[in-house]
CHARMM-style PDB file with segment names, atoms N, HN, CA, C and O in Angstrom:
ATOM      1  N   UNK     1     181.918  63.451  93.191  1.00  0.00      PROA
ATOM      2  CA  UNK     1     182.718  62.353  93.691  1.00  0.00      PROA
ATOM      3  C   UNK     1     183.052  62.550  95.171  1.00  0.00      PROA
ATOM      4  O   UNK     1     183.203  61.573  95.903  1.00  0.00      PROA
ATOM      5  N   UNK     2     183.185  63.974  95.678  1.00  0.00      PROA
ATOM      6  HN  UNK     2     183.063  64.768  95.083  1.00  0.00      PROA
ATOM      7  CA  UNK     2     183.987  64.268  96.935  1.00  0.00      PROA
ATOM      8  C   UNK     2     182.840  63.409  97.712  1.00  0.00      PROA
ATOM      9  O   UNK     2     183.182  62.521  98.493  1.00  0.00      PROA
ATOM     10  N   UNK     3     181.239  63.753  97.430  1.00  0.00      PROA
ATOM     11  HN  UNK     3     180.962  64.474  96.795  1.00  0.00      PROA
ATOM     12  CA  UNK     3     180.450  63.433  98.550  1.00  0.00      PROA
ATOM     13  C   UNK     3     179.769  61.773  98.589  1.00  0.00      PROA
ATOM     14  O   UNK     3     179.168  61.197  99.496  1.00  0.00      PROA
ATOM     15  N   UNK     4     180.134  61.334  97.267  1.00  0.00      PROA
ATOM     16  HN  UNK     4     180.623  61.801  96.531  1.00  0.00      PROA
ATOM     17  CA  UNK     4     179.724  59.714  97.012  1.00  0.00      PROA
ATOM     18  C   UNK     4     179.714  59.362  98.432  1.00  0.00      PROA
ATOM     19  O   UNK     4     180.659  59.727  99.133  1.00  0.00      PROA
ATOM     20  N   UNK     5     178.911  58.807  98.846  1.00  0.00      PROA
ATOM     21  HN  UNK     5     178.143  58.510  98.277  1.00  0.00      PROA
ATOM     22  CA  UNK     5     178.646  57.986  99.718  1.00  0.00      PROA
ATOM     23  C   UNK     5     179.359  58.412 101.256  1.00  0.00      PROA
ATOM     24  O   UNK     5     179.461  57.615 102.189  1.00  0.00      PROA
ATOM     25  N   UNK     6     179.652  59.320 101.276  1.00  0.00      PROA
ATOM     26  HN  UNK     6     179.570  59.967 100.518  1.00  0.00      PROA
ATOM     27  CA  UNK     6     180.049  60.692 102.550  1.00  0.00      PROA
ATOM     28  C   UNK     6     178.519  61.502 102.444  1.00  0.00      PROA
ATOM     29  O   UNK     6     178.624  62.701 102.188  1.00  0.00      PROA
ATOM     30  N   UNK     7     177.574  61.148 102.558  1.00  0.00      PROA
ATOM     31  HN  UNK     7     177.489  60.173 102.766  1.00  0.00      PROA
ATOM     32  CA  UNK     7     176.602  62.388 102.892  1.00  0.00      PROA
ATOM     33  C   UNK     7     176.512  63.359 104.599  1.00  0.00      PROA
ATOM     34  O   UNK     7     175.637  64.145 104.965  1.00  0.00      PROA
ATOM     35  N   UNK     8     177.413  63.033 105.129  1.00  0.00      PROA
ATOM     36  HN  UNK     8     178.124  62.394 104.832  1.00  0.00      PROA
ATOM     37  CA  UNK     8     177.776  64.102 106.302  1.00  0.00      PROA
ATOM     38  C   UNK     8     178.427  64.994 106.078  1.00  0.00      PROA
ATOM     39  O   UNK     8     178.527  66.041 106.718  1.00  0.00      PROA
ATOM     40  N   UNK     9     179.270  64.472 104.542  1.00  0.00      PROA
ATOM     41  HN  UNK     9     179.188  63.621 104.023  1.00  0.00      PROA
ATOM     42  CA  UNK     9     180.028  66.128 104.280  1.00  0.00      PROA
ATOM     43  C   UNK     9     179.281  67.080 103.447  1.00  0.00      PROA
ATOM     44  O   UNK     9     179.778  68.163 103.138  1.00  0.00      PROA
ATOM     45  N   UNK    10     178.553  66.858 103.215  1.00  0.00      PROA
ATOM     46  HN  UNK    10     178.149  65.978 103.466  1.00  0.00      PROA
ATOM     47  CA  UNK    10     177.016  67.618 102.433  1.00  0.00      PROA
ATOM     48  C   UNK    10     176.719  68.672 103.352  1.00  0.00      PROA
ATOM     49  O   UNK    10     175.534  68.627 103.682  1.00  0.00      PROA
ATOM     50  N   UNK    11     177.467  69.764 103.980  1.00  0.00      PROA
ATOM     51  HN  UNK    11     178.429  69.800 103.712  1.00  0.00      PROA
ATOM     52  CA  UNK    11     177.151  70.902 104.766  1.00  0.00      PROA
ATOM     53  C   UNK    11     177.685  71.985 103.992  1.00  0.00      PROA
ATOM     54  O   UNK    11     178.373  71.868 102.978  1.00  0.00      PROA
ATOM     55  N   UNK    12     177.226  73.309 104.682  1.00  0.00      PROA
ATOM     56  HN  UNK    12     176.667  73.404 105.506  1.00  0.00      PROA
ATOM     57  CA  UNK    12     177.368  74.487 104.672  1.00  0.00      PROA
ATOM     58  C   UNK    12     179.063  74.521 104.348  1.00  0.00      PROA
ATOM     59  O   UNK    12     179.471  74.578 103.188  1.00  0.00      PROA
ATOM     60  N   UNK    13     179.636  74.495 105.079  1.00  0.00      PROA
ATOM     61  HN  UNK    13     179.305  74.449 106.022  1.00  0.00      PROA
ATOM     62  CA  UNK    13     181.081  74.595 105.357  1.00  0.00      PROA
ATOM     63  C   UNK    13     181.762  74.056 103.814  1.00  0.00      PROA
ATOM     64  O   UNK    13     182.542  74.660 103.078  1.00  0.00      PROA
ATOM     65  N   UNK    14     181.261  72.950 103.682  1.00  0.00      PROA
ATOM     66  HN  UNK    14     180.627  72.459 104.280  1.00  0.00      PROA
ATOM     67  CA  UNK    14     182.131  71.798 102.563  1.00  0.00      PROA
ATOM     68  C   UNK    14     181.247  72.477 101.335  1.00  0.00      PROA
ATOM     69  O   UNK    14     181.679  72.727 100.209  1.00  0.00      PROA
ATOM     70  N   UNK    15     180.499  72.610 101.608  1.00  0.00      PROA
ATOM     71  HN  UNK    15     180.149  72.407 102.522  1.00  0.00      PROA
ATOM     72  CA  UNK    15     179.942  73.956  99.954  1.00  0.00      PROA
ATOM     73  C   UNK    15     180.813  75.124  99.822  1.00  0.00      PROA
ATOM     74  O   UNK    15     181.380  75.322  98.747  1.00  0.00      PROA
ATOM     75  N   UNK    16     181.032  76.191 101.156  1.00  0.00      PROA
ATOM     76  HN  UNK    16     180.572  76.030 102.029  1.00  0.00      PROA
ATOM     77  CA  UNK    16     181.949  77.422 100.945  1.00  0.00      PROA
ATOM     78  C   UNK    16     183.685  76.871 100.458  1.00  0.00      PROA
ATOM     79  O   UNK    16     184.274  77.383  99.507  1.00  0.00      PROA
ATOM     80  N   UNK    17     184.236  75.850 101.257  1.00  0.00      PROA
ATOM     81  HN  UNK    17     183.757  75.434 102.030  1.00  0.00      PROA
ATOM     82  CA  UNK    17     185.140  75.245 100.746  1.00  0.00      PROA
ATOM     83  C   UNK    17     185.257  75.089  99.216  1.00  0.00      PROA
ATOM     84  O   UNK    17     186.127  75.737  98.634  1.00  0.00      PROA
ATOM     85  N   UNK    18     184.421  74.256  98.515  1.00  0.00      PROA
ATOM     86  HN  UNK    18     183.714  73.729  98.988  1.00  0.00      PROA
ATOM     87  CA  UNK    18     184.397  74.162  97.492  1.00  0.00      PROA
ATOM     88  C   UNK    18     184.272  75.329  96.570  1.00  0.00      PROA
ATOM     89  O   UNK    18     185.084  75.352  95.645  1.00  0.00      PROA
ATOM     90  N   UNK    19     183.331  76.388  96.656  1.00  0.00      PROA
ATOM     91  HN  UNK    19     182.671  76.370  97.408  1.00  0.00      PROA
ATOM     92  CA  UNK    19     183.115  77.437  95.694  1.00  0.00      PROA
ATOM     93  C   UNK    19     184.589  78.406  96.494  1.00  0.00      PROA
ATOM     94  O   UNK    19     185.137  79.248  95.782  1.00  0.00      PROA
ATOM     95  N   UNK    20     184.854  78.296  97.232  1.00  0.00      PROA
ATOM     96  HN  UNK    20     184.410  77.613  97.810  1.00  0.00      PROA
ATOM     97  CA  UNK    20     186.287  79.417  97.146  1.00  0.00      PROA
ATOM     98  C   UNK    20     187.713  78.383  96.669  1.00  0.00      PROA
ATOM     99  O   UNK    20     188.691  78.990  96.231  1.00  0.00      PROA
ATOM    100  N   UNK    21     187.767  77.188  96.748  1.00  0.00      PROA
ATOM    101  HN  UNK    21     186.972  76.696  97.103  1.00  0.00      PROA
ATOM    102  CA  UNK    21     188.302  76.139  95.973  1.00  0.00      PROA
ATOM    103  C   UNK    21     188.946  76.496  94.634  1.00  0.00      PROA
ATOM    104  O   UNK    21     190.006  76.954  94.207  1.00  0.00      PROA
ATOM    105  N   UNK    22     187.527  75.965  94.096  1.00  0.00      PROA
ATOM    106  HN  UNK    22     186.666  75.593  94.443  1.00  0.00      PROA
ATOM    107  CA  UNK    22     187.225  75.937  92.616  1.00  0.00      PROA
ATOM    108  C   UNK    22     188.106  76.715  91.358  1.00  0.00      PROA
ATOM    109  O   UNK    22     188.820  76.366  90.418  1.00  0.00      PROA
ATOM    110  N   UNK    23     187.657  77.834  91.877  1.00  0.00      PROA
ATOM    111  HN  UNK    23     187.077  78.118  92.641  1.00  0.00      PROA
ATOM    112  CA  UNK    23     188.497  78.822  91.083  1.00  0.00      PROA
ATOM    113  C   UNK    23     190.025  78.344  91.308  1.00  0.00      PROA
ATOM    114  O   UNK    23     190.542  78.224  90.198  1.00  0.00      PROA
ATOM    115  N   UNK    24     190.690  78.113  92.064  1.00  0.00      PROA
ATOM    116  HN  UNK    24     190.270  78.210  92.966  1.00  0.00      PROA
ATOM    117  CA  UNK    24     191.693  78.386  92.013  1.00  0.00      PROA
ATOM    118  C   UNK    24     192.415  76.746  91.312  1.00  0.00      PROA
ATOM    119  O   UNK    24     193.500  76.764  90.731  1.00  0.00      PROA
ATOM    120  N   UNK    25     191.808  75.760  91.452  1.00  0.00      PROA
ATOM    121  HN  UNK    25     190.927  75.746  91.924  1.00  0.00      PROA
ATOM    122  CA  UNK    25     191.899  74.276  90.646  1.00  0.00      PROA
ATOM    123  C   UNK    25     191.244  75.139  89.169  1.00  0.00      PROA
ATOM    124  O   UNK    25     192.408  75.412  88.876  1.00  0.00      PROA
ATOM    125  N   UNK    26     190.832  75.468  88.585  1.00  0.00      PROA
ATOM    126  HN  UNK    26     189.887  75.246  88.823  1.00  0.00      PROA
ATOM    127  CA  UNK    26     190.086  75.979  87.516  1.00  0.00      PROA
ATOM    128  C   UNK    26     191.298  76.637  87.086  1.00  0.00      PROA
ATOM    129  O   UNK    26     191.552  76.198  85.964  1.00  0.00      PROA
ATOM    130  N   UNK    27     191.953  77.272  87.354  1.00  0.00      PROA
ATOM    131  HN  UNK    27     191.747  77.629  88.265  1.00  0.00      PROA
ATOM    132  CA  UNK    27     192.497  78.498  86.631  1.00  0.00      PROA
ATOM    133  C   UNK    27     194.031  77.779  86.234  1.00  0.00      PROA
ATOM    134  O   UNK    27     194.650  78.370  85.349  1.00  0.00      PROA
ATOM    135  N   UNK    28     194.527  76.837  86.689  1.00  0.00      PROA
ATOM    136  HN  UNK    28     194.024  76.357  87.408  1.00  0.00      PROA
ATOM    137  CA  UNK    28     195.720  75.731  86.473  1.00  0.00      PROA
ATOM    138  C   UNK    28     195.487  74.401  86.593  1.00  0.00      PROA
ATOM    139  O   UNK    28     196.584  73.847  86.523  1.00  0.00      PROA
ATOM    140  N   UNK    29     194.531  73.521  86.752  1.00  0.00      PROA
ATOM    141  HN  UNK    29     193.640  73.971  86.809  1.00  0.00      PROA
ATOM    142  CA  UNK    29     194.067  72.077  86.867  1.00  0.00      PROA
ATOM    143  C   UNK    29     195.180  71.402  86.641  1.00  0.00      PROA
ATOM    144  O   UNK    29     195.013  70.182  86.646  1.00  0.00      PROA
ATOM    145  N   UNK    30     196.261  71.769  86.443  1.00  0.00      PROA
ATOM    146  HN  UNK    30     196.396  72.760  86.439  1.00  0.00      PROA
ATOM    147  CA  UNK    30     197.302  70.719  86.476  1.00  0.00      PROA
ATOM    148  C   UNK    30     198.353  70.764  87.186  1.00  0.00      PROA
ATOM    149  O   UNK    30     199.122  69.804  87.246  1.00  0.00      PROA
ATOM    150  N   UNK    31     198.552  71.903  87.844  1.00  0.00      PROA
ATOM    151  HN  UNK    31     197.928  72.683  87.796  1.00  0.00      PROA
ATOM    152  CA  UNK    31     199.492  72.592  88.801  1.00  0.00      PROA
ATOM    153  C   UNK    31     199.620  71.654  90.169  1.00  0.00      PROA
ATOM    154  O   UNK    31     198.585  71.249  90.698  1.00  0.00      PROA
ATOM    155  N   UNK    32     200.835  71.342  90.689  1.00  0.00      PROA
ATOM    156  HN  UNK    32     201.676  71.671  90.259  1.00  0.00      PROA
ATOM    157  CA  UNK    32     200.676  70.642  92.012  1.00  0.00      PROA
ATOM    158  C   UNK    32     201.861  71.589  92.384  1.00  0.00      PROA
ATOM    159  O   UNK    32     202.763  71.825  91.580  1.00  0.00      PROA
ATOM    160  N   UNK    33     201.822  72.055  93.488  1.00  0.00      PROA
ATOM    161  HN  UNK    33     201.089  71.862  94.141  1.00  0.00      PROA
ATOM    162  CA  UNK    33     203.304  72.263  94.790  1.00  0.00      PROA
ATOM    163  C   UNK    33     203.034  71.018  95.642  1.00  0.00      PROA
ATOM    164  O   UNK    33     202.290  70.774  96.592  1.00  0.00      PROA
ATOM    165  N   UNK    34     203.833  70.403  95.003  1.00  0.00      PROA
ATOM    166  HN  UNK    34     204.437  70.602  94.231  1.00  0.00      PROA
ATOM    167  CA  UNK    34     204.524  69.418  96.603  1.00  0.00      PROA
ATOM    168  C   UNK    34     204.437  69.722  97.339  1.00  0.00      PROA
ATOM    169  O   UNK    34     203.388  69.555  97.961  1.00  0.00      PROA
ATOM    170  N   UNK    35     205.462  70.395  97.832  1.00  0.00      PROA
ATOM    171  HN  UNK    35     206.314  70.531  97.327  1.00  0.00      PROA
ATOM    172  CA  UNK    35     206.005  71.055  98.892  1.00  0.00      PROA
ATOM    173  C   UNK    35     204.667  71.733  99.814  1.00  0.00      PROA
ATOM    174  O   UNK    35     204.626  71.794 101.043  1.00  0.00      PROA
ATOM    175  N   UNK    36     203.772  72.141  99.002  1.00  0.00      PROA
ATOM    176  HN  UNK    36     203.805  72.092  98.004  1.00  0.00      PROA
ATOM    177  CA  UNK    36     202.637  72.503 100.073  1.00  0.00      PROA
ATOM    178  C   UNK    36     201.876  71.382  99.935  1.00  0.00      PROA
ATOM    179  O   UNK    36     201.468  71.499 101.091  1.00  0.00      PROA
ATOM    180  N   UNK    37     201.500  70.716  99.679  1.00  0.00      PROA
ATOM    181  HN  UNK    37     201.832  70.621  98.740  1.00  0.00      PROA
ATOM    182  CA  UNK    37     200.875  69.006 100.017  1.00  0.00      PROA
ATOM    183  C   UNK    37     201.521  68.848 100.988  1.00  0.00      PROA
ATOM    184  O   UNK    37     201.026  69.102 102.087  1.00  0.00      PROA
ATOM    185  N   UNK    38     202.824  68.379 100.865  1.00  0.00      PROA
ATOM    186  HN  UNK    38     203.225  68.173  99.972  1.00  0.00      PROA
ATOM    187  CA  UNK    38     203.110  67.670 102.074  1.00  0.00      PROA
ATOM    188  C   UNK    38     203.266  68.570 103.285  1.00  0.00      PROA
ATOM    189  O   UNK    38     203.323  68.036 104.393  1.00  0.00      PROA
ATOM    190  N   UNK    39     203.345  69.992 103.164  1.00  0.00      PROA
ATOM    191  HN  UNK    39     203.299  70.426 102.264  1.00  0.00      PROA
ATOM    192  CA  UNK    39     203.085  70.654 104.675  1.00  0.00      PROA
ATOM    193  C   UNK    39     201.695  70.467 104.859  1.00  0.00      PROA
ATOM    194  O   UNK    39     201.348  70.446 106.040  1.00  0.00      PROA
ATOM    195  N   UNK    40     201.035  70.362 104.232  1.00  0.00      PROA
ATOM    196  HN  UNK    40     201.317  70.378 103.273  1.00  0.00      PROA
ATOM    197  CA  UNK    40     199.385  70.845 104.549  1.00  0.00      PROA
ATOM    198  C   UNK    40     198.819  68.782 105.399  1.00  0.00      PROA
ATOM    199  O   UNK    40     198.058  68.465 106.313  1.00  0.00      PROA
ATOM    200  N   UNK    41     199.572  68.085 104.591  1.00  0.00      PROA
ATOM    201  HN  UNK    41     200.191  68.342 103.848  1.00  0.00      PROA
ATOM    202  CA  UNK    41     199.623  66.670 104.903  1.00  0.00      PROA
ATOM    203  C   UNK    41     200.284  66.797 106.499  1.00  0.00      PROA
ATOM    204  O   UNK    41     199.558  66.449 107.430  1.00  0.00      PROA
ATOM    205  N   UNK    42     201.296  67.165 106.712  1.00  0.00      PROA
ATOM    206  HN  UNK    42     201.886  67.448 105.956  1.00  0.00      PROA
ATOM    207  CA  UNK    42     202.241  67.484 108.473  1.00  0.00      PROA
ATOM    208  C   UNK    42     201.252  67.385 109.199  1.00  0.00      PROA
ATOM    209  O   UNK    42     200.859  66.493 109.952  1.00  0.00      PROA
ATOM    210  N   UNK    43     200.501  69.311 108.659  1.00  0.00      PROA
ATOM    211  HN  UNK    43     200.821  70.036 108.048  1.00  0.00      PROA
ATOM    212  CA  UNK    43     199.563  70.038 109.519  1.00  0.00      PROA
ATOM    213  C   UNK    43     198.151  68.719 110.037  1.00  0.00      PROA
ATOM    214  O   UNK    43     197.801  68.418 111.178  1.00  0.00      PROA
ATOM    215  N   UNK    44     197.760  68.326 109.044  1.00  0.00      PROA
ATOM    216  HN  UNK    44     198.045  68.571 108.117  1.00  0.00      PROA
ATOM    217  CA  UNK    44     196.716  67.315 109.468  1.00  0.00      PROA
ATOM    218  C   UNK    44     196.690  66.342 110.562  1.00  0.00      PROA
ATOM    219  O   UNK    44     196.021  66.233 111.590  1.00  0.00      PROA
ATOM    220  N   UNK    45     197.872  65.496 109.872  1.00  0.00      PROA
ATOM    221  HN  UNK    45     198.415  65.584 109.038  1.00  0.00      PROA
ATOM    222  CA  UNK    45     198.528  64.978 110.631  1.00  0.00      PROA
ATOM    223  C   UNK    45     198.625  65.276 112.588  1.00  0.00      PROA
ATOM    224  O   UNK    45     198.186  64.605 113.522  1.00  0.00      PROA
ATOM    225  N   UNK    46     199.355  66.498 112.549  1.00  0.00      PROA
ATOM    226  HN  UNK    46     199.711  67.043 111.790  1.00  0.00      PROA
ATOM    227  CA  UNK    46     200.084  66.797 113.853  1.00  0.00      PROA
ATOM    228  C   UNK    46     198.732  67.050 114.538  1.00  0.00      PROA
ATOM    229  O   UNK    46     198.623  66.828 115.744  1.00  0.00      PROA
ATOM    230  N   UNK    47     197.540  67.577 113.699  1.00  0.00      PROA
ATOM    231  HN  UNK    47     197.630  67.758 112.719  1.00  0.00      PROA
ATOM    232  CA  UNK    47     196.253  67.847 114.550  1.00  0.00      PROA
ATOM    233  C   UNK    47     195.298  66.697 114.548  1.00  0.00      PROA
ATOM    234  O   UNK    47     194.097  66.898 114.725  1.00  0.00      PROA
ATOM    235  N   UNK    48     195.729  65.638 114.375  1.00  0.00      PROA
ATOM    236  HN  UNK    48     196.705  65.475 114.231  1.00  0.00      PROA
ATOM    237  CA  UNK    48     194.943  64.284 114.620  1.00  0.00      PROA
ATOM    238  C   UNK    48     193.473  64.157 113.158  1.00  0.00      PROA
ATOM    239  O   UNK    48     192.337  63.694 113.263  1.00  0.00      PROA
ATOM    240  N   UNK    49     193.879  64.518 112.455  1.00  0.00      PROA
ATOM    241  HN  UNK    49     194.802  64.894 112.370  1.00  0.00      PROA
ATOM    242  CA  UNK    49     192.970  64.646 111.396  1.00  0.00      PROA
ATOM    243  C   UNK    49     193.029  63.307 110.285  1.00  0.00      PROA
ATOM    244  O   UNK    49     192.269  62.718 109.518  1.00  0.00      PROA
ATOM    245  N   UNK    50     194.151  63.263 110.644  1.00  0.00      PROA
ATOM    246  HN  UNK    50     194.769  63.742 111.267  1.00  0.00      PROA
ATOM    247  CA  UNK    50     194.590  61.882 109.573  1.00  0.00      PROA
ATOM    248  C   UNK    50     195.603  61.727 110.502  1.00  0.00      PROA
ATOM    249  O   UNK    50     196.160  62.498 111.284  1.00  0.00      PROA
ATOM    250  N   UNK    51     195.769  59.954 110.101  1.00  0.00      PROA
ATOM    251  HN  UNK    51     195.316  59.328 109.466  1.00  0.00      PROA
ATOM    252  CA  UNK    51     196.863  59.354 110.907  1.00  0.00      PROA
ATOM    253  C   UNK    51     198.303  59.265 110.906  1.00  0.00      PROA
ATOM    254  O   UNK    51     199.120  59.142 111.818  1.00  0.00      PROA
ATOM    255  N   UNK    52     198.452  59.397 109.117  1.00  0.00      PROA
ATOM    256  HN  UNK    52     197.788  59.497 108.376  1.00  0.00      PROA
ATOM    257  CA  UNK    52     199.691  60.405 108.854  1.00  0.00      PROA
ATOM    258  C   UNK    52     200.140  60.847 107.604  1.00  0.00      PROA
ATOM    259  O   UNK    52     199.796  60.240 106.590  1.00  0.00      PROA
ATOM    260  N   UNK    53     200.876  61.845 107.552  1.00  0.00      PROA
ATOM    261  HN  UNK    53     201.155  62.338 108.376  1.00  0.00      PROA
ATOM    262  CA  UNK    53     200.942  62.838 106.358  1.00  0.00      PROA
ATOM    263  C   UNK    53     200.832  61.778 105.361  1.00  0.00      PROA
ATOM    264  O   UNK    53     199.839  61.850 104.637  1.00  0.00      PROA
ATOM    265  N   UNK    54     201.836  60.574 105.122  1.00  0.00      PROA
ATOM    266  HN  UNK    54     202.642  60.516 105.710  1.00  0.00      PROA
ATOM    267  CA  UNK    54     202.160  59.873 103.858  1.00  0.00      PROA
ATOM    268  C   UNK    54     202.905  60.704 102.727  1.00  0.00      PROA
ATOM    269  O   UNK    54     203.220  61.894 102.695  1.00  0.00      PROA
ATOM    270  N   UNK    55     203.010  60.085 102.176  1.00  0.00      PROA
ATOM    271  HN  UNK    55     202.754  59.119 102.203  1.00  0.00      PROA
ATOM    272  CA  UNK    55     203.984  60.834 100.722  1.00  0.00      PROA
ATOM    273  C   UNK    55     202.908  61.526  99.818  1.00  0.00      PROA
ATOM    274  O   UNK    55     201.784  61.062 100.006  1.00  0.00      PROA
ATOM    275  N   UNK    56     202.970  62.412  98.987  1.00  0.00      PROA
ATOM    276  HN  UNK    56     203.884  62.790  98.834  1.00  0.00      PROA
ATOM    277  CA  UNK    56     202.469  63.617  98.178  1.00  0.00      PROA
ATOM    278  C   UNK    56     201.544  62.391  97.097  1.00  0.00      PROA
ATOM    279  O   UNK    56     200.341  62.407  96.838  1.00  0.00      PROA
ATOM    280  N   UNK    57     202.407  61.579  96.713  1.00  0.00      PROA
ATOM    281  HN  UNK    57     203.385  61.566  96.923  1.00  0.00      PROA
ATOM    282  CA  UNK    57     202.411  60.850  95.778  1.00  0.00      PROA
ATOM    283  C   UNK    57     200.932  59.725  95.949  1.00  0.00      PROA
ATOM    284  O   UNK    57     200.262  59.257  95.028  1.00  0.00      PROA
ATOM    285  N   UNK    58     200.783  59.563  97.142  1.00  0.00      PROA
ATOM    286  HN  UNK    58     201.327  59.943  97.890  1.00  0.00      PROA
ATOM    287  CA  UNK    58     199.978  58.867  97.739  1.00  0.00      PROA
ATOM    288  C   UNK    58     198.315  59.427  97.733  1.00  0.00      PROA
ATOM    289  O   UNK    58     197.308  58.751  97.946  1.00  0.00      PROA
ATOM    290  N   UNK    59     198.416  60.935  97.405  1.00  0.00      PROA
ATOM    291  HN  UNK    59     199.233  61.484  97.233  1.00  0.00      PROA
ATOM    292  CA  UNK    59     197.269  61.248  97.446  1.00  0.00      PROA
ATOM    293  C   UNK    59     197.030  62.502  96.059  1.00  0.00      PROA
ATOM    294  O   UNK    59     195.900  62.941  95.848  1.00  0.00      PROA
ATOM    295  N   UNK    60     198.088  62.903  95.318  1.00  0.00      PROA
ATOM    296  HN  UNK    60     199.006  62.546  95.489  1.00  0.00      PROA
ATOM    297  CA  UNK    60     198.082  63.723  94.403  1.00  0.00      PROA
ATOM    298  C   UNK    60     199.046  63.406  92.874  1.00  0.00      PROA
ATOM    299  O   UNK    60     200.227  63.087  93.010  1.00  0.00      PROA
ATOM    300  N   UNK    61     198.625  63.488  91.893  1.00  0.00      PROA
ATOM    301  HN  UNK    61     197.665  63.747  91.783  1.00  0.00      PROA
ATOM    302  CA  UNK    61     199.686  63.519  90.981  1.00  0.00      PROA
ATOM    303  C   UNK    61     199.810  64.550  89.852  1.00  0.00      PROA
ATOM    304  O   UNK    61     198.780  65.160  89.567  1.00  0.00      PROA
ATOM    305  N   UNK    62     200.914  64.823  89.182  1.00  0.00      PROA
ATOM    306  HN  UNK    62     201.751  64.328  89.414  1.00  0.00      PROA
ATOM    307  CA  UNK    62     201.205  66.215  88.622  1.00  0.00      PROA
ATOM    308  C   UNK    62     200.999  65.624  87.397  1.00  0.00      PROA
ATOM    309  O   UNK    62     201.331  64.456  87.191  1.00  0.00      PROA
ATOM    310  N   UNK    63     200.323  66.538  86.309  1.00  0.00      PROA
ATOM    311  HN  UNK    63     200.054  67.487  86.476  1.00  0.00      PROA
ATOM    312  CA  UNK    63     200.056  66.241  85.206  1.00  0.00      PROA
ATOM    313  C   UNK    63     200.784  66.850  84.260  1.00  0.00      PROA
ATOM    314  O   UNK    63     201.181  67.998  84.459  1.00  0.00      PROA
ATOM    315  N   UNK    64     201.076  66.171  83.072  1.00  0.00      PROA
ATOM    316  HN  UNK    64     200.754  65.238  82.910  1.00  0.00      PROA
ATOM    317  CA  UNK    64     201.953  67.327  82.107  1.00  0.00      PROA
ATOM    318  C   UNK    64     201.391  67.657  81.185  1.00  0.00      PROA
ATOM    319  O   UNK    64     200.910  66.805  80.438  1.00  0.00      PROA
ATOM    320  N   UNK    65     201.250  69.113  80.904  1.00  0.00      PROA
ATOM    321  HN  UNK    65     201.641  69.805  81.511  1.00  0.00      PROA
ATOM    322  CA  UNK    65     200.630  69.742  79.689  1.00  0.00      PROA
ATOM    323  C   UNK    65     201.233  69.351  78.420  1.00  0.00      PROA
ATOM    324  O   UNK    65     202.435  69.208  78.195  1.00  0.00      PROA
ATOM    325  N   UNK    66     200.340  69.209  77.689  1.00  0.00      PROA
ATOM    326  HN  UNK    66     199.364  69.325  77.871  1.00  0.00      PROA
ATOM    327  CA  UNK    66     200.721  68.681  76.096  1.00  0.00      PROA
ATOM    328  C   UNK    66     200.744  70.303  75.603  1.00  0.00      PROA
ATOM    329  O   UNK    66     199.828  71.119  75.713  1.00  0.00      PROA
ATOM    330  N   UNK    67     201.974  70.484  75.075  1.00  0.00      PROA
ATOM    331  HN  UNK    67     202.718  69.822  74.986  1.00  0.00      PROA
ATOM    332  CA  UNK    67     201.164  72.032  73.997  1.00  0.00      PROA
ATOM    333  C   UNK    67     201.176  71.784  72.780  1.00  0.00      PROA
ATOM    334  OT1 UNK    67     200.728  72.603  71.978  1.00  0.00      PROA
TER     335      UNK     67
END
């Protein structure tokens, strides 16, 4: 899905991203910190990467485990 119709992000870089990623979405897939979304959202932001952080909510949502 990440690369649907993005084939410029089809590099080297966005492969190592992903396989050092992975594991760590793998090992809790349902886990969100806010709180680091929305710093990591700031950081983008303040470096012209995106136009602006927006709310957590806007780009992530927390799932609840059934046990």
């Amino acid at each position: 899905m990440f690369l649907r119709g993005r084939g410029e992000l089809d590099d080297e870089l966005n492969k190592r991203a992903w396989r050092d990623t992975l594991r760590r979405f793998a090992l809790r897939p349902a886990a969100l910190d806010g709180a680091r979304y929305a710093r990591f959202a700031k950081f983008l932001a303040h470096h012209g990467m995106i136009k602006s952080a927006g709310a957590v909510s806007d780009h992530a949502i927390e799932l609840a485990l059934v046990e």
